[in-house]
C-alpha positions as CSV (number, residue, x, y, z in Angstrom):
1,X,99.2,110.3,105.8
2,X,99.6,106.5,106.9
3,X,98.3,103.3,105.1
4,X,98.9,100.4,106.8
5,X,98.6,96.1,105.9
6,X,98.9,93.3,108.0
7,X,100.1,89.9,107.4
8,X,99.4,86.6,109.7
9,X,101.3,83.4,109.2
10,X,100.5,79.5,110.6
11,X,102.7,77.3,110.6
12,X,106.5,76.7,109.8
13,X,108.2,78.1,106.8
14,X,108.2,75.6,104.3
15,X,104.6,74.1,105.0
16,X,102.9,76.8,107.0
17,X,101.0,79.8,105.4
18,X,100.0,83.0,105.7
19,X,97.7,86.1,104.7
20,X,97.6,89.4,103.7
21,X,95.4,92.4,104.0
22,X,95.3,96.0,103.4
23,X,93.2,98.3,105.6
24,X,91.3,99.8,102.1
25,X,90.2,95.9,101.8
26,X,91.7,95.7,98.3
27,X,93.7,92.6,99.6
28,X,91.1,90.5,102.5
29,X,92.6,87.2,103.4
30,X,95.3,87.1,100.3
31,X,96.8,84.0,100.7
32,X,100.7,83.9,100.7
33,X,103.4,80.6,101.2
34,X,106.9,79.4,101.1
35,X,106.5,78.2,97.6
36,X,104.6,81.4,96.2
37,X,107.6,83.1,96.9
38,X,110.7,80.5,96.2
39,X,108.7,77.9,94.3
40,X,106.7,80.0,91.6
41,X,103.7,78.6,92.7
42,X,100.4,80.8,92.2
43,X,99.6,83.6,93.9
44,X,101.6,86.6,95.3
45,X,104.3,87.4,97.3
46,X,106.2,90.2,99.0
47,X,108.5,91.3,96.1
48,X,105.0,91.1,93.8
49,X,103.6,93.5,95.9
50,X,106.5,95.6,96.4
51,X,106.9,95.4,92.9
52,X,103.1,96.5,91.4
53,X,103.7,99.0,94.6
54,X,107.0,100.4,93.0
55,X,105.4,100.6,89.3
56,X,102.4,102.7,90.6
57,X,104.2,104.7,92.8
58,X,106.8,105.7,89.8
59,X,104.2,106.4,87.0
60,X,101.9,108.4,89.4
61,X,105.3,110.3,89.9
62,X,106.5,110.6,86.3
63,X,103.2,112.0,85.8
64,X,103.6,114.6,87.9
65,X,107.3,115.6,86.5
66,X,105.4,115.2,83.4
67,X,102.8,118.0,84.2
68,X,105.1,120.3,85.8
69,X,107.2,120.8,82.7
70,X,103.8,121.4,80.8
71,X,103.2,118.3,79.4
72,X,100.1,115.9,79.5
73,X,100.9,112.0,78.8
74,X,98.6,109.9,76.3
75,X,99.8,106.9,78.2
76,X,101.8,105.4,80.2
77,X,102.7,102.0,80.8
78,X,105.4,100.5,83.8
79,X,106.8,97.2,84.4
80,X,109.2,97.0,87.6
81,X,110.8,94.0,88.3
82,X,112.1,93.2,92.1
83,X,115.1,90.7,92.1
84,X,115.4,89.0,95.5
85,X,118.5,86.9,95.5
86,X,121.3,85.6,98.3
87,X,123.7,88.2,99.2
88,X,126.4,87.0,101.9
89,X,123.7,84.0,102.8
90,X,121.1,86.4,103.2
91,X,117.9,86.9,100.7
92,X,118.4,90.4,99.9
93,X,116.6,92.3,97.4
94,X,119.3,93.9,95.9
95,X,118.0,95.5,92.6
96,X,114.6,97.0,91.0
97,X,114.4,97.1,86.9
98,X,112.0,100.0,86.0
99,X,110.9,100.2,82.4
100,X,108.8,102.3,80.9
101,X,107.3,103.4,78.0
102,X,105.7,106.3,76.8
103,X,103.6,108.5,74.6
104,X,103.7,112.2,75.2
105,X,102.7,114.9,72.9
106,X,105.7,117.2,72.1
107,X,108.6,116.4,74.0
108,X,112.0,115.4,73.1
109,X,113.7,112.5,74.0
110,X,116.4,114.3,76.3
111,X,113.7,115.9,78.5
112,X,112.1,112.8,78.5
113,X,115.0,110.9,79.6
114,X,116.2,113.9,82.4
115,X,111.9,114.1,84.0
116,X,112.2,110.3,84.1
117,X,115.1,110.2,86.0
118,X,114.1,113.0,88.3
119,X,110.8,110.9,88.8
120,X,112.6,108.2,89.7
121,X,114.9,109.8,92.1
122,X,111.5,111.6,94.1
123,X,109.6,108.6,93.7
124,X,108.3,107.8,97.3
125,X,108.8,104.1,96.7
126,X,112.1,104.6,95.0
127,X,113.5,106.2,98.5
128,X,112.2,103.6,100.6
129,X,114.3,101.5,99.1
130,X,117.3,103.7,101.0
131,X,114.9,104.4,104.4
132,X,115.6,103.4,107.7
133,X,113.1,101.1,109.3
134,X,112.2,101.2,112.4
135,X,111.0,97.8,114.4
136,X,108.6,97.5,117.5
137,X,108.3,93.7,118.2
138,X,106.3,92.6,121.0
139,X,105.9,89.2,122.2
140,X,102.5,87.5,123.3
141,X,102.2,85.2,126.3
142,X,101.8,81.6,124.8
């Protein structure tokens, strides 16, 4: 299975701009720029995204944990947030908070706590985080 999203960009870094799309279409022509990502101006941004991706990809995976150990949540409900600061002069994201709460029938707080952890561990998202990436970067005749 592959999903794929592009991105185009105009311009230099701090004035120039850029879009986003995802081949489903949930994200056409998303704007992105220099000061939605370092400025806090509106709209979204690469960490956002990795960030709503990271939440999604976590609860869809603590669900399953869930189910496997027989239990079915009533909700629930993820924030993760994606810290992107300078490491050695480089902008490095260097940590993801994942918080979560709750509200399953039946089960104790120590399975809870050991199925969450395992969910985050086999989260897909969580090991990209530790993947190797791989680069093909072709240049066009100007």
């Amino acid at each position: 299975m592959k999903r794929s999203a592009s991105a185009v960009w105009h311009g230099d870094l701090k004035q120039g701009h850029g879009a986003l799309a995802t081949h489903s279409g949930v994200l056409k022509d998303t704007p992105y720029s220099f000061g939605m990502r370092f400025e806090q101006a509106p709209g979204t941004n690469p960490e956002e995204l990795l960030a709503a991706a990271h939440a999604g990809c976590f609860t869809m995976a603590l669900t399953a944990s869930l189910g496997r150990a027989g239990f079915v949540p009533k909700r629930l409900a993820t924030q993760a947030v994606v810290s992107l600061e300078q490491v050695d002069g480089k902008w490095t994201i260097n940590h993801v908070q994942l918080t979560t709460e709750a509200w399953i029938p039946g089960i104790d707080v120590a399975h809870f706590q050991k199925i969450a952890a395992d969910a985050k561990a086999d989260c897909p998202v969580s090991r990209l985080f530790k993947a190797d990436i791989s680069l093909s970067a072709k240049l066009e005749p100007s």
